[in-house]
C-alpha positions as CSV (number, residue, x, y, z in Angstrom):
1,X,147.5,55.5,91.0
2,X,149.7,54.2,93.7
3,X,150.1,57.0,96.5
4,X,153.4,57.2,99.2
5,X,154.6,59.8,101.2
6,X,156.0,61.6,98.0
7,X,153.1,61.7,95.6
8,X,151.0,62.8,98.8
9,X,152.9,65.7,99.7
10,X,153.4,66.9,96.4
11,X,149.6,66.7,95.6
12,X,148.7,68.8,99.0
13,X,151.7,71.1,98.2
14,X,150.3,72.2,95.1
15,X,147.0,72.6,96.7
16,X,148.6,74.7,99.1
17,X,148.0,72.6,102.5
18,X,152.2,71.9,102.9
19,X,155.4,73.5,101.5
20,X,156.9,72.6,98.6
21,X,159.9,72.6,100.2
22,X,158.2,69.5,102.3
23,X,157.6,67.2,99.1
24,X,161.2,68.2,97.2
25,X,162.4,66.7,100.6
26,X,160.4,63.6,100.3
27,X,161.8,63.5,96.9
28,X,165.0,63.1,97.5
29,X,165.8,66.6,96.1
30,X,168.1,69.8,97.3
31,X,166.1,71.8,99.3
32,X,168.1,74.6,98.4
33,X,167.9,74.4,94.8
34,X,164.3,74.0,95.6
35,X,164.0,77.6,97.1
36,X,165.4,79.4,94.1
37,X,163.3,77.4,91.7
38,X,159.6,76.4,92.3
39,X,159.3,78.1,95.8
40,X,155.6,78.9,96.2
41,X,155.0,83.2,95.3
42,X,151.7,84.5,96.7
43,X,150.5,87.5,95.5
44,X,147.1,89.3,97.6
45,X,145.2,91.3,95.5
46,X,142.4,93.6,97.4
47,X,139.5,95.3,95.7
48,X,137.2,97.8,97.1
49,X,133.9,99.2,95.2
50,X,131.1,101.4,95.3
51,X,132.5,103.5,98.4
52,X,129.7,106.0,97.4
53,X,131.5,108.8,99.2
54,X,131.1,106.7,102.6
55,X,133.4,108.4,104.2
56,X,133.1,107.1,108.5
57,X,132.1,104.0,110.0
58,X,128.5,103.7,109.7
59,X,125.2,101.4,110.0
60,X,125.4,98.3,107.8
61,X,122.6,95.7,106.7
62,X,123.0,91.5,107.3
63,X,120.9,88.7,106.7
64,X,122.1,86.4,109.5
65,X,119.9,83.1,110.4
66,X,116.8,84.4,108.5
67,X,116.4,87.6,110.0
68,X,117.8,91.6,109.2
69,X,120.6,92.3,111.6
70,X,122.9,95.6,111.7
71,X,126.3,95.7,112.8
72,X,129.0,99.2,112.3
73,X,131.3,98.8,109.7
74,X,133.5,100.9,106.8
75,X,135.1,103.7,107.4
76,X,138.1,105.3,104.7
77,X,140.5,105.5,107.6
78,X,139.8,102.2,109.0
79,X,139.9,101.2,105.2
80,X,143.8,102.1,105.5
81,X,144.5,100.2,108.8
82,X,143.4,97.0,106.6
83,X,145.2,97.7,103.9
84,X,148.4,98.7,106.1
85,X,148.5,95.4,107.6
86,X,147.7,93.3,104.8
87,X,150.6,94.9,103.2
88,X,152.9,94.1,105.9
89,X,151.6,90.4,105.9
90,X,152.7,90.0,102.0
91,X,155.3,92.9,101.7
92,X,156.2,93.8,98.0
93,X,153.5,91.2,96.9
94,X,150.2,93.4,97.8
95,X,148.1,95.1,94.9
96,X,145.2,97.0,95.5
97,X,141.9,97.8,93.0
98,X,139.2,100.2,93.6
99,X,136.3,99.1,91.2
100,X,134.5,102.8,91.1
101,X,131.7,104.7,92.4
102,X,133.8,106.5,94.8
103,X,133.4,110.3,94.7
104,X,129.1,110.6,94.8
105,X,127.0,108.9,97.9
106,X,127.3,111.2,100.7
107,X,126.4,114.5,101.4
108,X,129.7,115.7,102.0
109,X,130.5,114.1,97.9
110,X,128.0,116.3,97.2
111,X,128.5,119.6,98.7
112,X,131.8,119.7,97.4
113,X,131.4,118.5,94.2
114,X,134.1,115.3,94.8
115,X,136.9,117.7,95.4
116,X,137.5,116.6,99.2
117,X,138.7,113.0,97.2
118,X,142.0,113.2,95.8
119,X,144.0,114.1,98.7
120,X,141.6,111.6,100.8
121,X,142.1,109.0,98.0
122,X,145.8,109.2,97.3
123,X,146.7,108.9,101.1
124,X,144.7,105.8,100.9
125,X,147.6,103.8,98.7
126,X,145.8,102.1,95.7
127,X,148.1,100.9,93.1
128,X,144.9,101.2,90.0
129,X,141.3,102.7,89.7
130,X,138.4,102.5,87.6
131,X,135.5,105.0,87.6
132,X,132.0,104.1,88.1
133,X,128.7,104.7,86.1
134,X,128.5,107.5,88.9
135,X,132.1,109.3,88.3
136,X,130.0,111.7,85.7
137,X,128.1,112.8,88.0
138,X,129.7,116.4,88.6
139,X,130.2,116.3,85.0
140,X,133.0,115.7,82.5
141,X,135.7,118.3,83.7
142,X,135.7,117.7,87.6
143,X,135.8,113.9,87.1
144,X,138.7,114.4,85.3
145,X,140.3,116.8,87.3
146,X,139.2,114.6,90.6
147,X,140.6,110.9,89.0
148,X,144.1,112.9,87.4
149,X,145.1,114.1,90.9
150,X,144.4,110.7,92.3
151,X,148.6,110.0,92.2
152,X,146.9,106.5,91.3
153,X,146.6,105.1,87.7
154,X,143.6,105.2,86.5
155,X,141.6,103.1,83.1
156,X,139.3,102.2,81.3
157,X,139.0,101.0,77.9
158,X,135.6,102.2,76.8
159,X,135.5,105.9,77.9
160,X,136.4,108.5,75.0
161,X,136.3,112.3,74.4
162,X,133.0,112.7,71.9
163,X,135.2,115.7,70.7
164,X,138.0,113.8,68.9
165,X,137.1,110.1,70.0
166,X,140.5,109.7,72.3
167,X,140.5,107.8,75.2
168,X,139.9,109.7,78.4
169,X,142.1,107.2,80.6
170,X,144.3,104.1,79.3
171,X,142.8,100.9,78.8
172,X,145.1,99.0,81.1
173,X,147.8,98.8,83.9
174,X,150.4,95.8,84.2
175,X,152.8,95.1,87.1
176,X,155.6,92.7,88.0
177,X,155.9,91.0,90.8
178,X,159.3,88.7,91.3
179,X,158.9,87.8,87.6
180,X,155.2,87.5,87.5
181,X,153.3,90.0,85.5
182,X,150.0,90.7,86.2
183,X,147.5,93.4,84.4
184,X,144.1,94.8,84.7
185,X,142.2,96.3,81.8
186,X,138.8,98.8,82.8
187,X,135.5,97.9,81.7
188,X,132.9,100.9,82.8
189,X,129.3,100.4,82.4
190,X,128.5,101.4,78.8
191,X,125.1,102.1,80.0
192,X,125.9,105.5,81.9
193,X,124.2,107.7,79.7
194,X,120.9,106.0,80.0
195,X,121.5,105.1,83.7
196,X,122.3,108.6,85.0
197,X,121.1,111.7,84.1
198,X,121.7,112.4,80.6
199,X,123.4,115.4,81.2
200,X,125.9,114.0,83.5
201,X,127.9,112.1,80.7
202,X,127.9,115.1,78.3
203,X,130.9,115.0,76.0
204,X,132.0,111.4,76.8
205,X,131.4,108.7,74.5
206,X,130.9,104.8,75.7
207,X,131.7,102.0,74.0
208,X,129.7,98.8,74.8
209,X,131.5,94.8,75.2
210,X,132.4,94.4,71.5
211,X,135.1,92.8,69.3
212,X,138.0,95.7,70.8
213,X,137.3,94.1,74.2
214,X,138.3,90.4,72.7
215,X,141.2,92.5,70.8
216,X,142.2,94.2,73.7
217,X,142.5,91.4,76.5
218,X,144.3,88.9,73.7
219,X,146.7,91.8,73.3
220,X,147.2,92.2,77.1
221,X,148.0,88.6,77.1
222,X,150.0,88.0,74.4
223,X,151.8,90.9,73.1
224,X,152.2,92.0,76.8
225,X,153.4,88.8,78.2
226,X,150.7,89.1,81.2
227,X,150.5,85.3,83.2
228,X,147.4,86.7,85.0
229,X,144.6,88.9,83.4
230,X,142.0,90.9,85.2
231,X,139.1,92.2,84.0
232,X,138.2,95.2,86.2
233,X,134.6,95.7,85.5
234,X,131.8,97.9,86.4
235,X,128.6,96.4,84.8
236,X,126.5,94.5,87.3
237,X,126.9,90.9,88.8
238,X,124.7,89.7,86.0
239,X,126.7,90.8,83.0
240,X,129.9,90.2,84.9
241,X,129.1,86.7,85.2
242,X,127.6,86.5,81.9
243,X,131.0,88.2,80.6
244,X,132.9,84.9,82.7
245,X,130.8,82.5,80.3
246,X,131.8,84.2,76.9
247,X,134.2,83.0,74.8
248,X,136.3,86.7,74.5
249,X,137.0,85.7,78.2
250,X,139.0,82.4,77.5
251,X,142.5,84.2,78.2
252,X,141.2,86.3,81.4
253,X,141.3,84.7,84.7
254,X,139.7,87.3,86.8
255,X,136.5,89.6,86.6
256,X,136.7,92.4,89.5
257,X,132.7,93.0,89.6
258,X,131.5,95.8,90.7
259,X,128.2,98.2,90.7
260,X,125.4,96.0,92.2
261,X,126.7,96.0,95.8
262,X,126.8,92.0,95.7
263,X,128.9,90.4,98.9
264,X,130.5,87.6,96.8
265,X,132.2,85.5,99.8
266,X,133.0,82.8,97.3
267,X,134.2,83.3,93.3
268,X,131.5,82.6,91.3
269,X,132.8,80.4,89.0
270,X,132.4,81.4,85.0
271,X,133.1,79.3,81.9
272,X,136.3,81.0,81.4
273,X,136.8,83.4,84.7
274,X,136.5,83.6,88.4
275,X,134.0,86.5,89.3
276,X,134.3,88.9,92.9
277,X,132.3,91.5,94.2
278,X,133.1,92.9,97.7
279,X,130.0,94.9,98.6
280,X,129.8,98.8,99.1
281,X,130.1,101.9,101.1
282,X,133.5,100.7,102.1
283,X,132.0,97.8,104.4
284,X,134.0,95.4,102.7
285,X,137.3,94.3,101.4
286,X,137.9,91.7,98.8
287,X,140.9,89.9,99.2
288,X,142.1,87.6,96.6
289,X,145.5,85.3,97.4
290,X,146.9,84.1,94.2
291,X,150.0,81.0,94.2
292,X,152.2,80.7,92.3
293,X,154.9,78.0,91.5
294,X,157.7,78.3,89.0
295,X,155.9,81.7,87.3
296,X,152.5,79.3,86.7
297,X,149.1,79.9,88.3
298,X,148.5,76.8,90.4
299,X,145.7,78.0,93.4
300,X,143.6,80.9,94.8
301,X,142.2,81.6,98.0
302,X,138.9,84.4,98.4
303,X,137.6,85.9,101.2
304,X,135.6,88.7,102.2
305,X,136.7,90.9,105.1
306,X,134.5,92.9,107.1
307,X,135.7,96.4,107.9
308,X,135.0,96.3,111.9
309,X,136.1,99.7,113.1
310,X,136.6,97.0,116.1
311,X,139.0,94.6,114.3
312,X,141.1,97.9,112.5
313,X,140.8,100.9,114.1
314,X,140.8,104.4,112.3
315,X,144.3,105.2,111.2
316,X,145.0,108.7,112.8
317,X,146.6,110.6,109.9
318,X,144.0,109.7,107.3
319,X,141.0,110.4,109.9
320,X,142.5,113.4,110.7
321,X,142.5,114.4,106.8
322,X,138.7,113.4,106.9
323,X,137.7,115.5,109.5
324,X,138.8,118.3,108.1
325,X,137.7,117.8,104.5
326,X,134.2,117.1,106.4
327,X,134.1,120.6,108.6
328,X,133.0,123.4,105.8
329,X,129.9,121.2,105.9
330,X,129.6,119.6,108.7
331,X,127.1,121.8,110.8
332,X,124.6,121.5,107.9
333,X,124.7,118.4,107.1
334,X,124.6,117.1,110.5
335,X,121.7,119.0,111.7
336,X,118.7,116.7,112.7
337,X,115.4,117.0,110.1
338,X,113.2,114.2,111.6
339,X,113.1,110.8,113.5
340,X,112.3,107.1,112.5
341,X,111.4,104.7,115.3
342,X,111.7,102.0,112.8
343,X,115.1,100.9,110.6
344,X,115.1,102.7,108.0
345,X,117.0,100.3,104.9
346,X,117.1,99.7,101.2
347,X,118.6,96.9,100.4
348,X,115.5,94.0,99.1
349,X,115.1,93.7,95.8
350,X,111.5,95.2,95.8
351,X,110.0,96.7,98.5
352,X,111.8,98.6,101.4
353,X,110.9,100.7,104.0
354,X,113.5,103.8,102.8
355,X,111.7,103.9,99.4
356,X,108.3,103.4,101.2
357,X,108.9,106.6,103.4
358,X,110.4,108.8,100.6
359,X,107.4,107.8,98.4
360,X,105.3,108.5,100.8
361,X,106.6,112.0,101.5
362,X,106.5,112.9,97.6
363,X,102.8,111.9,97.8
364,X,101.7,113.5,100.8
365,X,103.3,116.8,99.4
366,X,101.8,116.7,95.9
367,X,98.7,115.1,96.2
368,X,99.5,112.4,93.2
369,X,97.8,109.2,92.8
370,X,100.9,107.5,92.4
371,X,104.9,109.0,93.4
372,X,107.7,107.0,91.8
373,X,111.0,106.5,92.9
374,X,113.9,105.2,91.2
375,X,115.0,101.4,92.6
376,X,118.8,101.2,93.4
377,X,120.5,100.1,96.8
378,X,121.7,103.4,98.1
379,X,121.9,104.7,101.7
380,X,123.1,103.3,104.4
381,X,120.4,101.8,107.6
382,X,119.0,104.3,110.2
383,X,118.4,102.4,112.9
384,X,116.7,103.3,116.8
385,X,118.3,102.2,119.9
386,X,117.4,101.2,123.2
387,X,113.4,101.7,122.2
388,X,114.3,105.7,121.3
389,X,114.0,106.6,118.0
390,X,116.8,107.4,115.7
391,X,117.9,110.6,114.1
392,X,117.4,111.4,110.7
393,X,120.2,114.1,110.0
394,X,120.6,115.8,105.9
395,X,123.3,113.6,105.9
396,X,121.3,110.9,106.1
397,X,119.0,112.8,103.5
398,X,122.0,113.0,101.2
399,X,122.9,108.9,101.7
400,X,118.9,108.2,101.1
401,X,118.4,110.3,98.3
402,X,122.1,111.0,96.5
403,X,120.7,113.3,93.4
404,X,118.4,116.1,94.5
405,X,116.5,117.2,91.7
406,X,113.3,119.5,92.0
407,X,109.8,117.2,91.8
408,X,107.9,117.0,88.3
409,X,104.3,116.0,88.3
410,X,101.8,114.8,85.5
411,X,99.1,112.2,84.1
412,X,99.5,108.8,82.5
413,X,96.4,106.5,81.4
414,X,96.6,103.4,83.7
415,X,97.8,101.7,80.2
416,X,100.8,103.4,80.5
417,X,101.6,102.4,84.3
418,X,101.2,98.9,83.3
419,X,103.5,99.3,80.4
420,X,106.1,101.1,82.6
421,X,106.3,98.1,85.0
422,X,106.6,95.8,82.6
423,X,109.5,97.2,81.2
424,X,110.5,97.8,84.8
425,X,110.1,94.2,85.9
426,X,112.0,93.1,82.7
427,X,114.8,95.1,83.6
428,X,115.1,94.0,86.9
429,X,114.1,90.3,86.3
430,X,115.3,89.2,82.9
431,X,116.8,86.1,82.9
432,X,119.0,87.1,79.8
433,X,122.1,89.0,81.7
434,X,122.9,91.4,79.1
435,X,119.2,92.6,79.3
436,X,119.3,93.1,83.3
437,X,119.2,96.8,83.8
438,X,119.9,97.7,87.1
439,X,118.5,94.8,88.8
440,X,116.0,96.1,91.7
441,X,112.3,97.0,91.0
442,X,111.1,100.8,90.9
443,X,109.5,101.7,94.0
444,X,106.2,103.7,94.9
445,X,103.5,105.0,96.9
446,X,99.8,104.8,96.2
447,X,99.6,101.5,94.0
448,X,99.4,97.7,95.1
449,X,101.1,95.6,92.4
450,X,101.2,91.4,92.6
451,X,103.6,90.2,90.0
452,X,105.6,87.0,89.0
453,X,108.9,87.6,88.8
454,X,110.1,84.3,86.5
455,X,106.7,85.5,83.8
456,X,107.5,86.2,80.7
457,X,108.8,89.9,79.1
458,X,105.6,91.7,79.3
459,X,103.4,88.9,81.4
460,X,104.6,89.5,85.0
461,X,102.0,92.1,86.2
462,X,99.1,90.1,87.5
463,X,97.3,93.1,89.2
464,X,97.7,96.9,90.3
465,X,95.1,98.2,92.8
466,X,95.0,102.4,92.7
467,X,92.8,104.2,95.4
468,X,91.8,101.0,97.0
469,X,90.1,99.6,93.4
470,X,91.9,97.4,90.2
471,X,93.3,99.8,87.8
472,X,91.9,100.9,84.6
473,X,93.5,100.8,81.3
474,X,91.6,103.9,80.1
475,X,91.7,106.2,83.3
476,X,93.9,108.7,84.0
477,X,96.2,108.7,86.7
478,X,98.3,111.7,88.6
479,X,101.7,110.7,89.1
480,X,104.8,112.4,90.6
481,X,108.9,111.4,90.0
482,X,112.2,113.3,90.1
483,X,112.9,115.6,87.2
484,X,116.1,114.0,85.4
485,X,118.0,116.6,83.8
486,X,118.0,116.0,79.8
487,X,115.2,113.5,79.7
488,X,112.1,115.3,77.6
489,X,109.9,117.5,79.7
490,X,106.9,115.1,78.8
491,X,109.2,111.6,80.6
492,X,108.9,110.6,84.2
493,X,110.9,107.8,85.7
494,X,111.4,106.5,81.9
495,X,107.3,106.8,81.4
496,X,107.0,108.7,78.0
497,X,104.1,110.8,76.6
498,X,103.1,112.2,80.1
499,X,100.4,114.8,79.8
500,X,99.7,117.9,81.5
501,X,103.5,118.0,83.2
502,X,104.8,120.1,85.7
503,X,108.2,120.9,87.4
504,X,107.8,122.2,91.4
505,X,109.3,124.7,92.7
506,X,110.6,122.4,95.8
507,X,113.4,119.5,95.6
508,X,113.0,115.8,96.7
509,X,114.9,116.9,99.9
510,X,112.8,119.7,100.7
511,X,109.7,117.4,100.1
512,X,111.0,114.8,102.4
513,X,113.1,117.2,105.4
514,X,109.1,118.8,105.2
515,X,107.1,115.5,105.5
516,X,109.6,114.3,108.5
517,X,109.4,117.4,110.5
518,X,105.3,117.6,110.5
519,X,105.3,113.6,110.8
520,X,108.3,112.3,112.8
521,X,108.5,109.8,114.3
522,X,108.0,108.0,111.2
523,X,107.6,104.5,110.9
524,X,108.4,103.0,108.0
525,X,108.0,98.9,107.3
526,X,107.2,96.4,104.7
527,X,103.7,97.1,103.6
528,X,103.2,94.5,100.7
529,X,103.0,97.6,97.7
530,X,105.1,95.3,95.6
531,X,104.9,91.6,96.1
532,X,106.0,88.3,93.7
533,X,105.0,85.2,95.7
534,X,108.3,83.5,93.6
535,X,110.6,86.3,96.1
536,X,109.1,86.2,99.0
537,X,109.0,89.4,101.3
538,X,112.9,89.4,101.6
539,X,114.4,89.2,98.3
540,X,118.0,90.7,98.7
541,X,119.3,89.4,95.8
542,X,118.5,87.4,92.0
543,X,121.6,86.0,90.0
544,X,120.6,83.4,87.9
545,X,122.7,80.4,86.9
546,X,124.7,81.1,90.3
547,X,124.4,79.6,93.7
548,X,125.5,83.4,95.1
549,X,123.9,84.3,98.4
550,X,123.4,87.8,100.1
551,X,124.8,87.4,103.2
């Protein structure tokens, strides 16, 4: 191919570098004609997820040149300053996506049951939502009566009454924009009932990624004349990528991940679709620029924006709205229960010293063998300064520990434990996507396990060490775990056929406030109770088939 001045600047204005205007000129053509015609449209579409009820600038976790870092970041009113201006940089042209998990995190979520959120939320100016696996967790009537007074649309196609089988929200949400249509159809974790507390979910229905989902996003397409599809999903990275690479997704161009807290800084390319996720507790924006020429998708540009309370400072009238939702609880929930002279974090895919000290606690208090913990990446850093150790407030107890259910105790055979694990490690490290439950190990106190992540289902334990000696199959073992409200009495942590159970009198919070005010300072670190030579000591983060980093 022969290349001049016009065939250059028409190749770098489609790839956005020049002006189309710049290579109609070199063609000889009217630039004015040009401008009504193929004129470049750019449309910025910003997604936020897994706010977890994060509600101020707080502590926030980086891996920067090998090493854990912490820098200040999030905030809801700061959240607004960002969107504010990246509104007036592409008037008219801005959409913006929450992905779920708003309305449970914090302590102040929980207190008031999620009511503080739709007055906070509709002041905040999203154009569509999607709930979480967590929006259940006040139960069916205040999620509904929290996501209807949103003044925000809200969907998702695979959430139904179980009394009649109607949808609870609409499946999807188009919008024009200077003759280009755009629409989003919800996806919420179909998993929720086996995820959360049974109870949570009661009379809601789920239904899983099935044939309606293929029906559904070819009708968007077609019957609704939509030139670019979203899927706004809240799954996991793993299926969301997975669900890029099926063949229901060839007419979607977008996933909008959400759930595992992933900082995607680059798409991550699918078969068929472009997959995001902008992190959590409001520390992150998404911000996807899409281009348009002529109506037709021709480019995209991604990036990830910190929210540095720095870089966009609280917006007054929103902060002011925060405050006060914040004061009926404040005084409690900012009283101090205990110090930490080391940072406190959970974040690494199996070990971390949050889970370490809250195991610890739960053991020192009932005298198991072995307390269990449920792995997820909750709970934003505690970190000392200046040599003096940090705080530990029951807010802080609220962001480390977001359910607080009383303690439940019992005895497995060390046959059982092994058998849990396994199941546990599959769930976490199953190279199969669709079989990825979660994706972080289960955490505990009192047990030394060595494992291979990349074994097969069943073969990754390679040795557990209780008491100081190797476990045995036939021996019985006290353990202690959270009760979760409509499991069996005789199930702890998902360990079945538990003998000789009992449910405390005391909650996880009381056990830990307890163990930190007879112990504090704590110091938490990385012990080696969980270790997979394959991972490393700082695993943040295992996506196969992708070259995604946690950054």
């Amino acid at each position: 191919m022969k290349f001049n001045l016009k065939t250059s600047l028409c190749i770098l204005a489609v790839l956005g570098i020049v002006s189309l205007t710049s290579c109609n000129q070199a063609a000889g053509g009217n630039s004015e004609e040009k401008n009504t015609k193929t004129d470049t449209l750019s449309i910025t579409v910003l997604q936020t997820a897994d706010i977890h009820g994060q509600l101020d600038p707080h502590p926030e976790l980086f891996w920067e040149n090998e090493e854990i870092v912490f820098k200040e970041r999030g905030g809801l009113a700061n959240i607004k300053t960002l969107f504010r201006e990246e509104r007036e940089k592409n008037p008219g042209r801005t959409v913006i996506v929450d992905g779920g998990d708003l309305i449970q995190g914090s302590g102040y979520a929980a207190l008031s049951e999620g009511r503080i959120f739709p007055e906070l939320i509709s002041e905040m100016g999203y154009d569509v939502i999607i709930p979480g696996n967590w929006e259940v967790v006040y139960g069916k009537e205040r999620m509904m009566d929290i996501m209807t007074n949103y003044d925000t649309p809200v969907i998702a196609q695979n959430m139904f009454h179980e009394e009649d089988g109607k949808e609870l929200f609409p499946p999807f949400w188009t919008k024009k924009i200077e003759g280009v249509k755009i629409g989003f159809i919800g996806i919420n974790d179909p998993d929720v009932p086996v995820r959360q507390n049974p109870i949570f979910s009661e009379g809601i229905t789920f239904r899983g990624i099935e044939d309606k989902v293929k029906d559904l996003i070819s009708s968007v397409k077609q019957e609704e004349e939509v030139d670019v599809l979203f899927l706004v999903t809240h799954m996991g990275v793993f299926k969301q990528v997975d669900l890029a690479n099926q063949e229901m997704s060839k007419d979607v161009d977008y996933i909008l991940g959400n759930d595992t807290h992933e900082r995607v800084r680059e798409l991550i390319q699918g078969k068929y679709a472009k997959v995001s996720e902008p992190g959590a507790f409001g520390s992150f924006v998404g911000k996807l620029t899409l281009h348009f020429v002529d109506g037709k998708l021709v480019g995209d540009e991604y990036e990830l924006i910190d929210v540095d309370p720095e870089v966009y400072p609280a917006d007054p009238e929103l902060q002011q709205l925060v405050d006060n939702a914040k004061e009926p609880y404040e005084e409690h929930l900012e009283t101090v229960v205990g110090h930490t002279a080391t940072p406190i974090y959970r974040y690494l895919t199996v070990e971390n010293p949050m889970d370490n000290m809250i195991t610890d606690a739960a053991r020192w208090k009932t005298g198991a063998d072995i307390s269990i913990s449920n792995g997820f990446r909750f709970g934003n850093p505690i970190v000392p300064e200046d040599g003096k150790p940090a705080p530990i407030t029951r807010a802080n107890l609220w962001n480390l520990l977001p359910v607080n259910e009383k303690v439940k105790t019992g005895k497995v055979t060390g046959q059982q434990v092994k058998d849990w694990l396994e199941r546990e490690m599959h769930n976490a490290f199953a190279q199969v996507p669709t079989e990825r439950f979660g994706g972080w190990l289960v955490r505990f106190s009192g047990m030394q396990v060595d494992f291979n992540s990349q074994g097969n289902k069943g073969e990754r334990v390679q040795s557990i060490t209780i008491k100081g000696e190797e476990m045995q199959m036939d021996e019985y073992y006290t353990i202690s775990a959270c009760v979760r409200p409509g499991d069996p009495i005789d199930n702890l942590c998902r360990i079945p056929d538990v003998e000789d159970v009992e449910v405390k009198d005391y909650t996880i919070h009381d056990v830990v406030e307890e163990y930190l005010q007879k112990n504090s300072p704590v110091s938490p670190e990385l012990d080696g109770r969980a270790y997979c030579e394959y991972l490393g000591e700082y695993s943040f983060s295992t996506v196969p088939g992708t070259e995604y980093i946690f950054q």
